[in-house]
C-alpha positions as CSV (number, residue, x, y, z in Angstrom):
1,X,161.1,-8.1,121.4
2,X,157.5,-9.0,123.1
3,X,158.0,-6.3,125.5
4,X,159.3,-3.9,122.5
5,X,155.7,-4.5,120.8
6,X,154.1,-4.3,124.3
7,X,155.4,-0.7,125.2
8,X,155.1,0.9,121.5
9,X,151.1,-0.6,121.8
10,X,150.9,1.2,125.5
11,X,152.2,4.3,124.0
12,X,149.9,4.0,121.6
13,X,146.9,3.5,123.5
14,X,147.9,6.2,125.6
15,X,148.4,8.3,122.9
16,X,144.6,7.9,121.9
17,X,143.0,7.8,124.7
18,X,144.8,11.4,125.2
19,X,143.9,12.6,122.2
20,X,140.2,10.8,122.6
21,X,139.8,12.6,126.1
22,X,141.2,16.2,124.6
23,X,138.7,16.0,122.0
24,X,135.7,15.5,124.3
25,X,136.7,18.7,126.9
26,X,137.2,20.7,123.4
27,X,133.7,19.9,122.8
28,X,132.2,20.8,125.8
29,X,133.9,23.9,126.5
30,X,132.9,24.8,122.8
31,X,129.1,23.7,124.2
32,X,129.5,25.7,127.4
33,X,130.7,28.9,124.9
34,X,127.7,28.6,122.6
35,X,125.5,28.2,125.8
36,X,126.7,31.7,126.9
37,X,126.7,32.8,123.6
38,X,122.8,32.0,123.4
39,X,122.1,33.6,126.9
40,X,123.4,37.0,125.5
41,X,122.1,36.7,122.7
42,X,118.5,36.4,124.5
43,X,119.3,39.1,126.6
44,X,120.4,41.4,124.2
45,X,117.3,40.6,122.2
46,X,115.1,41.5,125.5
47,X,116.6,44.6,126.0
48,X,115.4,45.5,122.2
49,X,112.4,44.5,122.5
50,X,111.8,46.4,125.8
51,X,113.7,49.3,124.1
52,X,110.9,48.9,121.1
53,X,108.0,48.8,123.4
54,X,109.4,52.6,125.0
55,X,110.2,53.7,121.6
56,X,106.5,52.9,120.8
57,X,105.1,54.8,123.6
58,X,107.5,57.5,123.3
59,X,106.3,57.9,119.7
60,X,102.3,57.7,120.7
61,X,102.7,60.2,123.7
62,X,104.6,62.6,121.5
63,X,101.7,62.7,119.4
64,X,99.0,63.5,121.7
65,X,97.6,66.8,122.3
66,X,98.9,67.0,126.2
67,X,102.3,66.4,124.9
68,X,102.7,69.2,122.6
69,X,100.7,71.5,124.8
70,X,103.3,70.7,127.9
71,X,106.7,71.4,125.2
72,X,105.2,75.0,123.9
73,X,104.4,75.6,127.0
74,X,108.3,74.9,128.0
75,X,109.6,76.8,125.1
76,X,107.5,80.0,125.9
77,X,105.5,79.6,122.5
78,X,102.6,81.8,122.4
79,X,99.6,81.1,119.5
80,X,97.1,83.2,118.2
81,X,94.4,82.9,115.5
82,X,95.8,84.7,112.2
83,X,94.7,87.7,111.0
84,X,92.7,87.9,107.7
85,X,96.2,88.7,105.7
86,X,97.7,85.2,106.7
87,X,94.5,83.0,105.5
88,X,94.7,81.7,102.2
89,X,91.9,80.7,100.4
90,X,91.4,78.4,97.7
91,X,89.0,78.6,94.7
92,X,88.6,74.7,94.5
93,X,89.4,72.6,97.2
94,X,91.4,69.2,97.0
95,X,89.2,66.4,96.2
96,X,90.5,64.4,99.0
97,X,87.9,67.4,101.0
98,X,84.9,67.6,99.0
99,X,82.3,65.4,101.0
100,X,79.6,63.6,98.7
101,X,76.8,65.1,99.4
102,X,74.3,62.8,101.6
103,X,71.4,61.6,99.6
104,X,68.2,60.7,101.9
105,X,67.0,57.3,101.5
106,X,63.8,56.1,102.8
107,X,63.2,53.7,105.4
108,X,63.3,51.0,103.6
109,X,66.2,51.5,101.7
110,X,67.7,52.0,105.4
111,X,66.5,48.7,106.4
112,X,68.0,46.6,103.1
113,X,71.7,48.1,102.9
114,X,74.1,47.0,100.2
115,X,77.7,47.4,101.3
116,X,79.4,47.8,104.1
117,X,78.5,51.4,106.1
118,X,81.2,51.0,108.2
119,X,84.4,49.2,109.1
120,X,86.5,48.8,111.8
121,X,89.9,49.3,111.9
122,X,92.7,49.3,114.9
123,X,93.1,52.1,116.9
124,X,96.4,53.5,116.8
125,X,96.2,55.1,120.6
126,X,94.9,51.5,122.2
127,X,98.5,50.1,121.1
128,X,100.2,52.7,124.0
129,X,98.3,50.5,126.5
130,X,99.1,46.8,126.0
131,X,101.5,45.8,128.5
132,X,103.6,42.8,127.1
């Protein structure tokens, strides 16, 4: 009967271990598939970002003078000034065109300034040469 208990606690210790040593190569072959996972996933995320940088340029070249000279030249596009018939003119124009008119200050009105004359901002074309 001692031997009866002996083999049943055998099997069962087999039996867990098994089970024990299944459990841990599940776990790292689930560890070794998110590890791939996460490599193309970073790769797929540097190919966007190197496609984003191109679209960028793409976008800022197609903007600039040289560029749109170069594609009517290609297309055959000739332009001319208009004639008086195709000028419009407008009684008023838009306010977003009427200038103020420039008051003259003295010198010393030059010299004590209140409020900002001028402000920087980014230039749109200096983005076309960052390198990343």
């Amino acid at each position: 009967m001692k031997d009866f208990l002996k083999t049943y606690k055998a099997i069962g210790f087999i039996f867990i271990g098994t089970l024990t040593m299944l459990m841990y190569v599940n776990q790292q072959v689930l560890i070794y598939q998110m590890g791939l996972k996460v490599k193309e996933n970073h790769q797929v995320y540097s190919k966007l970002v190197d496609h984003n940088r191109i679209l960028v340029y793409n976008v800022l070249n197609l903007k600039s003078p040289v560029s749109l000279q170069t594609k009517l030249l290609a297309k055959k596009v000739e332009l001319d000034m208009p004639h008086k018939w195709q000028v419009v003119k407008l009684e008023s124009s838009p306010k977003k065109f009427v200038y103020k008119k420039a008051v003259k200050k003295g010198f010393f009105a030059n010299l004590f300034i209140i409020g900002r004359e001028a402000e920087a901002s980014q230039n749109i074309n200096s983005l076309a040469s960052l390198s990343y």
